[in-house]
C-alpha positions as CSV (number, residue, x, y, z in Angstrom):
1,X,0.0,0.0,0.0
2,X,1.3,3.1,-0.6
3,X,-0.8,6.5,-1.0
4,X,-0.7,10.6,-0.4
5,X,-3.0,11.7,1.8
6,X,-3.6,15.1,3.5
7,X,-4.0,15.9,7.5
8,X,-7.0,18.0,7.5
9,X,-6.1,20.0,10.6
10,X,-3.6,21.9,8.6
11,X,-3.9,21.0,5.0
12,X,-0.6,19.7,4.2
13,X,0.2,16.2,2.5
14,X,1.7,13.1,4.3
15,X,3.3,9.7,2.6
16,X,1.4,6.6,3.8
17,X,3.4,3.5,2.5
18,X,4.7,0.0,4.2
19,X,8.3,-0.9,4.3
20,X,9.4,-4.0,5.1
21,X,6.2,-4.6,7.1
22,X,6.8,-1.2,9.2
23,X,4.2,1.1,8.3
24,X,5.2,4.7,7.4
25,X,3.2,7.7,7.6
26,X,5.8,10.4,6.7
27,X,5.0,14.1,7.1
28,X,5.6,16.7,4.5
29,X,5.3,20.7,4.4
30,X,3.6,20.7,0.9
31,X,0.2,21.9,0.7
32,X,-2.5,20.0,-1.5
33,X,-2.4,21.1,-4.8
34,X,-1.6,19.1,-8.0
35,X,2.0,20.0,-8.3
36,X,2.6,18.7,-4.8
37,X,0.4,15.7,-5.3
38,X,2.9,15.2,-8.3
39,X,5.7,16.1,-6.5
40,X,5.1,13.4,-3.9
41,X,4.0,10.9,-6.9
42,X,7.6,10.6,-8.1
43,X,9.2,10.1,-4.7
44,X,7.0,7.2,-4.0
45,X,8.0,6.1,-7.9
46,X,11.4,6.2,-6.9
47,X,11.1,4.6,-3.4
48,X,9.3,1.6,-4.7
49,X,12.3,1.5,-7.5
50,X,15.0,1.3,-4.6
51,X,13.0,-1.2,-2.7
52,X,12.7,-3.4,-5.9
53,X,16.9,-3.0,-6.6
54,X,17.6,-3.4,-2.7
55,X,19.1,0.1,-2.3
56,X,16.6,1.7,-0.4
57,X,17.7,4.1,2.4
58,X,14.7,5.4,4.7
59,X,17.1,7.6,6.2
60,X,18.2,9.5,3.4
61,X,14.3,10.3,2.6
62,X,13.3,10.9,6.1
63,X,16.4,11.8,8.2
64,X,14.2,12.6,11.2
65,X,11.7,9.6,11.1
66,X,11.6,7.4,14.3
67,X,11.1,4.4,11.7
68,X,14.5,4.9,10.0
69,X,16.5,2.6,12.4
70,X,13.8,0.0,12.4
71,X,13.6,-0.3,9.1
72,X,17.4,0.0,8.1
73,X,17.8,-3.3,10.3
74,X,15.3,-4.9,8.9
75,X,16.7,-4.7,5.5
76,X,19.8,-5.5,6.9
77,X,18.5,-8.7,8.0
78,X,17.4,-9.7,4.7
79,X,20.7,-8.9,2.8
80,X,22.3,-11.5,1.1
81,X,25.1,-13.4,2.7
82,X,28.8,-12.3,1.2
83,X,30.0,-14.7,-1.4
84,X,32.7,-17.1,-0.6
85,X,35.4,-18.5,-2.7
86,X,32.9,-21.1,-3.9
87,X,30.8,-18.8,-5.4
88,X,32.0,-16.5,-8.0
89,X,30.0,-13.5,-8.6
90,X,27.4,-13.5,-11.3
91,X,27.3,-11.7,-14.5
92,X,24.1,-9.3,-13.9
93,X,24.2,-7.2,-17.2
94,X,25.7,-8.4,-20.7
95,X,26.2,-6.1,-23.0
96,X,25.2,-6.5,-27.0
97,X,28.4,-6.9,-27.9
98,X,28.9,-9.8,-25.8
99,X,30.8,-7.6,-22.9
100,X,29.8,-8.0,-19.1
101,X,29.6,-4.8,-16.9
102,X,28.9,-4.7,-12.8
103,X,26.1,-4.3,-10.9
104,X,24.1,-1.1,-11.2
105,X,21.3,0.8,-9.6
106,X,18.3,1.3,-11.1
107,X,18.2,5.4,-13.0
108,X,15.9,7.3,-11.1
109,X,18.2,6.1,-7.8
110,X,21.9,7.2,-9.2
111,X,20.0,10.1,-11.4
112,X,18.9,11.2,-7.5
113,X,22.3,10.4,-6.2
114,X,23.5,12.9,-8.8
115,X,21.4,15.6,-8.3
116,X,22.1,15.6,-4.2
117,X,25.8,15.9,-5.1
118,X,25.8,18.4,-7.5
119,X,22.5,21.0,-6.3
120,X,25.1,22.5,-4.1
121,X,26.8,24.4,-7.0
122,X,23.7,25.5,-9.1
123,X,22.1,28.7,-8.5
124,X,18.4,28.3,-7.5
125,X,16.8,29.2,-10.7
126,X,19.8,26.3,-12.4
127,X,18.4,23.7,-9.5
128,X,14.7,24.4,-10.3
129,X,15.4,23.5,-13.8
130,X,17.4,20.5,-13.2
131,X,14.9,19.0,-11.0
132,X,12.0,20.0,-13.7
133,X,14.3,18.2,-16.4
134,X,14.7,15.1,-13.9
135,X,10.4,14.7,-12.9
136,X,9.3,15.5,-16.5
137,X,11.4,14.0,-18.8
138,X,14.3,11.6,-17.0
139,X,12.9,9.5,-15.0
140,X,9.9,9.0,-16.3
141,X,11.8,7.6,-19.6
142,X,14.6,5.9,-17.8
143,X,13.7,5.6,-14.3
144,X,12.9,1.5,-14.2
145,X,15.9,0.8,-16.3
146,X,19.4,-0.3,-14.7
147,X,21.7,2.6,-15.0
148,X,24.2,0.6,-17.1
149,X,21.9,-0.9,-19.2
150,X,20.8,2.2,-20.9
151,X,21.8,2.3,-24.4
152,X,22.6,4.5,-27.0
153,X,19.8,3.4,-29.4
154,X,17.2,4.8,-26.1
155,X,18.9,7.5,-25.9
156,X,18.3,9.0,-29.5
157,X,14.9,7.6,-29.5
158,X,14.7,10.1,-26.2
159,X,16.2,12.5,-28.2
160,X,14.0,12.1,-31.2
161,X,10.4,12.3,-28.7
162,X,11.8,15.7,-27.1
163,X,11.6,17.1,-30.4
164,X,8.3,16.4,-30.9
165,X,7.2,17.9,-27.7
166,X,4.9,21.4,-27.7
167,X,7.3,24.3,-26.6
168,X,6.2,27.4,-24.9
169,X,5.3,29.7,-27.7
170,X,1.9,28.5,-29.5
171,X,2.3,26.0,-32.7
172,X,6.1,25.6,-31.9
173,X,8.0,22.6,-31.0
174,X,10.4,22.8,-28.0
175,X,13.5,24.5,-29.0
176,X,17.1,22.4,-30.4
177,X,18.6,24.5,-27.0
178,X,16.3,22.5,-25.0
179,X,16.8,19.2,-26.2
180,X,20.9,19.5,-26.1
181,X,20.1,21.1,-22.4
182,X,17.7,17.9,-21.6
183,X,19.6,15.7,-23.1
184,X,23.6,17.1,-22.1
185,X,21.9,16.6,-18.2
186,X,21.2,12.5,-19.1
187,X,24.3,12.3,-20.7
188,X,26.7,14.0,-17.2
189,X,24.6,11.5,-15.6
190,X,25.6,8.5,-17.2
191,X,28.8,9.7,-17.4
192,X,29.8,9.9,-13.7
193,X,27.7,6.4,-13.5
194,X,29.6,4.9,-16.0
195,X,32.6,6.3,-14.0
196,X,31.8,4.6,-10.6
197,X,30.3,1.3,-12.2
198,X,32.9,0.3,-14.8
199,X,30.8,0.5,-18.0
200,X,31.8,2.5,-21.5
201,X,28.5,6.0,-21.2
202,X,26.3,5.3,-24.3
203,X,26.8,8.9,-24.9
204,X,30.1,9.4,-26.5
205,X,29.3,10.5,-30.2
206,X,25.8,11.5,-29.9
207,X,26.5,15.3,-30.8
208,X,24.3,18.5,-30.2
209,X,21.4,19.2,-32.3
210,X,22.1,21.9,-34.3
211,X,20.3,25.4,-32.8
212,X,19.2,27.9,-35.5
213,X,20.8,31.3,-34.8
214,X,18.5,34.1,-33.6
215,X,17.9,37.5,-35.0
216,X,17.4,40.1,-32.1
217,X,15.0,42.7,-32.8
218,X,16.7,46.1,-31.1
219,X,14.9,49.3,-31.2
220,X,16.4,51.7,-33.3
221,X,16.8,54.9,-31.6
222,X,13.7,56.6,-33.1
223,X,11.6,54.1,-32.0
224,X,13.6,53.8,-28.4
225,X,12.7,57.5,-28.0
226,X,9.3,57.4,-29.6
227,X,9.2,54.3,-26.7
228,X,10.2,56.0,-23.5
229,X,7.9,59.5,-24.8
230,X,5.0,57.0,-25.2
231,X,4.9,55.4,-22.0
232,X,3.1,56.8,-18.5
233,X,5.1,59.0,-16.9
234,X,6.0,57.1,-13.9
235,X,7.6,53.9,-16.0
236,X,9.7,56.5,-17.8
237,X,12.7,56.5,-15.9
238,X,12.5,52.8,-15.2
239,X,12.2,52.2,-19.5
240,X,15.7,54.9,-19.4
241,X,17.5,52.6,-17.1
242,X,16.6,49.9,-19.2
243,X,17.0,51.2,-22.9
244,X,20.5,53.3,-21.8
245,X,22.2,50.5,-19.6
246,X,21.8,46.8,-20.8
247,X,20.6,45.9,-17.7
248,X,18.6,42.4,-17.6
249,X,15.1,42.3,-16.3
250,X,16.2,40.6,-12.9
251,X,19.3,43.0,-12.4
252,X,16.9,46.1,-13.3
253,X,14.1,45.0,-10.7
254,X,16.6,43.5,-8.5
255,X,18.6,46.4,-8.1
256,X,18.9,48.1,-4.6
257,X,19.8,52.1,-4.1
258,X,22.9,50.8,-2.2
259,X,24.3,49.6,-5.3
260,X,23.7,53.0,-6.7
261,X,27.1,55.1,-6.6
262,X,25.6,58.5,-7.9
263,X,29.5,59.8,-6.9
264,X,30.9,57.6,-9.2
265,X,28.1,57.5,-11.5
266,X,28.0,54.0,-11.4
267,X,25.1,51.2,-10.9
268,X,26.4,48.1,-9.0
269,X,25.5,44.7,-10.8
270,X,25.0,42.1,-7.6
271,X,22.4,40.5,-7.6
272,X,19.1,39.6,-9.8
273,X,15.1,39.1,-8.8
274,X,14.0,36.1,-10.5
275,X,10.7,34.1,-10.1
276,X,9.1,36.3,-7.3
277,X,13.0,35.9,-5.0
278,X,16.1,37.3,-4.8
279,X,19.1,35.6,-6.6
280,X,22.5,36.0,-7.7
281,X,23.4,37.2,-10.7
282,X,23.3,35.3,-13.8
283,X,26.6,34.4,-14.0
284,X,29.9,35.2,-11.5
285,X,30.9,37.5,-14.8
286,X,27.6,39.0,-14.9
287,X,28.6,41.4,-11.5
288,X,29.8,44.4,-13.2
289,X,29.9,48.4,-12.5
290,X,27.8,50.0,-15.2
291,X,28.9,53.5,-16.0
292,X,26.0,56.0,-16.0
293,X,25.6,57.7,-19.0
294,X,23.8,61.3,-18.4
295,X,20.3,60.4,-19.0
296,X,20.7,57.7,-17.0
297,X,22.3,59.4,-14.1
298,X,19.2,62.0,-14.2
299,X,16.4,59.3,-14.2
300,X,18.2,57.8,-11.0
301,X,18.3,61.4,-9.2
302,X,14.7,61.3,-10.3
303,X,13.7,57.6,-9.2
304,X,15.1,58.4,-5.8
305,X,13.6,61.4,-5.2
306,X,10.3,59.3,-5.4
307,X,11.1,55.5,-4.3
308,X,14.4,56.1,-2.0
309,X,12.4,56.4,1.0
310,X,10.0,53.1,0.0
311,X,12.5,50.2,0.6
312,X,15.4,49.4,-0.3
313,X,14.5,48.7,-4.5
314,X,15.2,51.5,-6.9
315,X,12.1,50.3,-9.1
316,X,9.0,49.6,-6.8
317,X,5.9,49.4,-6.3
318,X,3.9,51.2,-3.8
319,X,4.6,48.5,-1.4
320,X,8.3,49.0,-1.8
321,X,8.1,45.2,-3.6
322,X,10.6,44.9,-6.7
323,X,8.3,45.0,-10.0
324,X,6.7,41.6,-11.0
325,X,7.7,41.0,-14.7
326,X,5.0,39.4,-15.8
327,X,2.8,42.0,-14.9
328,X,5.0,44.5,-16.4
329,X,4.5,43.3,-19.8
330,X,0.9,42.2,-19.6
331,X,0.1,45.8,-18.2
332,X,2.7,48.3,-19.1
333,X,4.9,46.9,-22.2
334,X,3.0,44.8,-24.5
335,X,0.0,47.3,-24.8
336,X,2.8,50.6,-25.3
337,X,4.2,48.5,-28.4
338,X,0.6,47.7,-30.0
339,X,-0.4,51.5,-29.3
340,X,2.7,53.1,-30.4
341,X,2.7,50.8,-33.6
342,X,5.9,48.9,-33.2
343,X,6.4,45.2,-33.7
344,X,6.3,42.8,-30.9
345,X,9.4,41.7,-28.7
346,X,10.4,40.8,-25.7
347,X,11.6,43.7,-23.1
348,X,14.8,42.2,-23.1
349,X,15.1,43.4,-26.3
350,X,15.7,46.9,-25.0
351,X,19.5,45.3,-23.6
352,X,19.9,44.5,-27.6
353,X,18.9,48.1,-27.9
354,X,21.5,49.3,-25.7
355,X,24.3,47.3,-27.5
356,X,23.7,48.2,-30.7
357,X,23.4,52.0,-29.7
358,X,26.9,51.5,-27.9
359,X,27.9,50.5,-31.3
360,X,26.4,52.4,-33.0
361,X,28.1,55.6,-31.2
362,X,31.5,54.4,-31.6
363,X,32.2,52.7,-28.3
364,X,35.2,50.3,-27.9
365,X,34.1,46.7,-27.9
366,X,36.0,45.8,-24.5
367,X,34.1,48.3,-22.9
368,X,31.1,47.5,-24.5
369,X,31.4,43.7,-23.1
370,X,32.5,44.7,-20.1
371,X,29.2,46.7,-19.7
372,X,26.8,44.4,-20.3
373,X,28.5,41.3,-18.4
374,X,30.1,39.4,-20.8
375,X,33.7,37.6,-20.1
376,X,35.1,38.7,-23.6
377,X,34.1,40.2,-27.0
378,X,33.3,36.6,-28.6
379,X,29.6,37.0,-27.5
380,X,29.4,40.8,-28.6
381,X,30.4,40.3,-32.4
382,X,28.7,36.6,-32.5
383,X,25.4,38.2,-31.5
384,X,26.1,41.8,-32.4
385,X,27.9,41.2,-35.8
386,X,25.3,43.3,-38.2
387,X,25.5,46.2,-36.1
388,X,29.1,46.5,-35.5
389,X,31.0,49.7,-37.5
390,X,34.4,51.0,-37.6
391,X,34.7,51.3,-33.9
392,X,37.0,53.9,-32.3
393,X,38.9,53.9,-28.7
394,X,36.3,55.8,-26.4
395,X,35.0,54.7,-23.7
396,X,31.4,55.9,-22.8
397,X,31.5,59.6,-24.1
398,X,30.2,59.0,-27.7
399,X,27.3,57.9,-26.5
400,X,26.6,60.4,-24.5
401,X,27.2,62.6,-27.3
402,X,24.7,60.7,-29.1
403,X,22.3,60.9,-26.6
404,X,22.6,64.4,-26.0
405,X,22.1,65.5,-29.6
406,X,19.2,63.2,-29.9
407,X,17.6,63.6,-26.5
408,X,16.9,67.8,-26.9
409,X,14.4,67.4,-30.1
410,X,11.0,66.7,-29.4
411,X,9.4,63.3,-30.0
412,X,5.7,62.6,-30.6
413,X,2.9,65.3,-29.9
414,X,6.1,67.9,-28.1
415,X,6.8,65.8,-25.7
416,X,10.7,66.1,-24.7
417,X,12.9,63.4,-22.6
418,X,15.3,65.7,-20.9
419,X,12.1,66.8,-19.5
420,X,11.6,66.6,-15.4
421,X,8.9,64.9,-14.4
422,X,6.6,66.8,-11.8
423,X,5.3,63.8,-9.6
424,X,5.7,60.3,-10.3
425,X,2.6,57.8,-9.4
426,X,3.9,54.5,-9.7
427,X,1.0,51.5,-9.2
């Protein structure tokens, strides 16, 4: 028997399951919904798999469960008696080829083994999507199958069934990135098993699916200015910070007045807000000091006269609560673009923007890189490569040159940037 079931008195789920003949009613934290009902689903999946190979720890599932002792001795009990000389080991997986390899767990109990050694170096947007890639696609297409006995031939049948899966946007399959992701996670997984059970991975030779190169859609600086005219006054300076920096989403609403050096004129990359929480950065190179270009330095003089004494978030909302993304776009950016006319894109388009306006002015490719968080200039001229002149050896001040001369005409019905707003009434 083995079931979820909920305590009423507080609405949380608990694991109701019989080990050994010790019955377990485990306690959890997760509240009854479908995604903890699944959640708890694929532990039980795997716990029946380790009881099946022999393997199973109760501990390691439930360190603080009174019935961990009980149980580890009974299984204990039951384990087989060593070998003697008498009797040589026995061949438990024969390869096609005719070659014998060791004993091996089942997948879904290494593939868990894995994961526990390795979370600790993934950042906690990298460890929600390993654990998605391990629940939805991993185990349930290897999870029964001995770890050494999984062969190439699976393996690009797997492959070949990711491709044919729905991916976000509508009528599209999921992307060639995804499947190498997916599938580069099963093969570091059978590699380190193959490492600790003596067997040759199945996945030397099976090489990336080729991904299509994409063409970002910047905003040229008409329509950047035409953008930032045409949105409500108290997003203005927030869509300046944006268009004139290269921040990401997460650094701009993640970004904190005490990484704002108005002395220096310089923003202070740290830290990101991804998903609703705080997190680091996208990347260790990703921590940066942005210089301020002048319309950027005025917008933040600006923003603070308004939000400094809300919290400690440059962009806010009443609450003092970093911006929520998805709301931005569904309320604020998507509806601009249709009104003002322009195509539809992303609002990370507006970091493209800032690149190819950096290039655009003149600016030195090192510093450009540097700015927008990128290790070295490979990145800026793979992506960038279209929008790259004959560069000269400045460092910031051609663009503000560009800005300057652009920034005093009027755009739209007389509306001017340089402009101070009177009030700001941010929702």
């Amino acid at each position: 028997m083995a079931r979820i079931a909920v305590r009423p008195e507080t609405g949380t789920l608990f694991l109701d399951f019989i080990v050994c003949g010790v019955r377990c009613r485990e306690q959890t934290l997760l509240l009854d919904t479908p995604a903890s009902r699944k959640r708890l689903s694929a532990v039980l999946e795997r716990i029946k798999a380790e009881l099946t190979l022999g393997s199973y720890d109760h501990a390691r599932y439930f360190p603080e469960s009174k019935n961990a002792t009980r149980i580890a001795k009974k299984i204990n009990a039951r384990a087989k008696p060593p070998l003697t000389a008498a009797q040589p080991p026995a061949v438990e997986h024969v390869l096609a080829d005719g070659s014998a390899t060791s004993s091996s767990p089942l997948f879904s109990a290494f593939a868990e083994t894995w994961y526990a050694e390795n979370v600790v170096r993934w950042r906690r947007t990298t460890r929600g999507l390993m654990r998605s890639n391990l629940d939805r696609h991993l185990i349930p297409k290897f999870g029964t199958v001995q770890i050494g006995l999984v062969t190439r031939p699976a393996i690009l049948e797997f492959r070949a069934e990711l491709a044919k899966l729905k991916g976000k946007a509508k009528g599209e399959a999921i992307s060639p990135k995804t499947v190498n992701d997916i599938v580069g996670m099963l093969k570091s997984i059978l590699d380190e098993a193959a490492d600790r059970y003596s067997f040759v991975s199945p996945c030397q030779r099976i090489k990336r699916l080729k991904v299509p190169r994409k063409d970002i859609k910047p905003f040229t600086l008409e329509e950047t200015l035409k953008v930032i005219a045409g949105v409500r006054s108290d997003f203005r300076d927030y869509f300046t910070v944006r268009f004139f920096t290269g921040l990401r989403t997460g650094e701009a609403n993640g970004l904190k007045w005490c990484r704002v050096d108005f002395d220096r004129r310089q923003i202070l990359v740290r830290e990101s807000f991804t998903h609703g929480e705080q997190d680091d950065t996208k990347t260790d190179g990703s921590q940066r000091e942005v210089e301020m270009s002048q319309p950027v330095y005025d917008a933040l003089k600006r923003m603070h006269a308004f939000t400094g004494s809300r919290g400690e978030y440059v962009f806010c909302n009443r609450a003092g609560e970093p911006l929520d993304n998805k709301n931005f776009c569904t309320r604020i950016w998507y509806p601009l673009l249709k009104r003002l006319g322009l195509a539809r894109r992303r609002p990370y388009q507006m970091r493209h923007t800032c690149a190819t306006l950096w290039l655009a002015a003149g600016e030195n490719p090192e510093w450009i890189a540097k700015q927008l968080g990128h290790s070295t200039t490979e990145m800026l001229f793979r992506v960038y490569s279209r929008f790259v002149p004959n560069v000269t050896r400045r460092d910031g001040s051609a663009f503000d040159r560009l800005l300057k001369g652009a920034m005093t005409e009027p755009v739209g019905e007389g509306a001017v940037i340089t402009t101070k707003e009177a009030c700001h009434e941010r929702s």
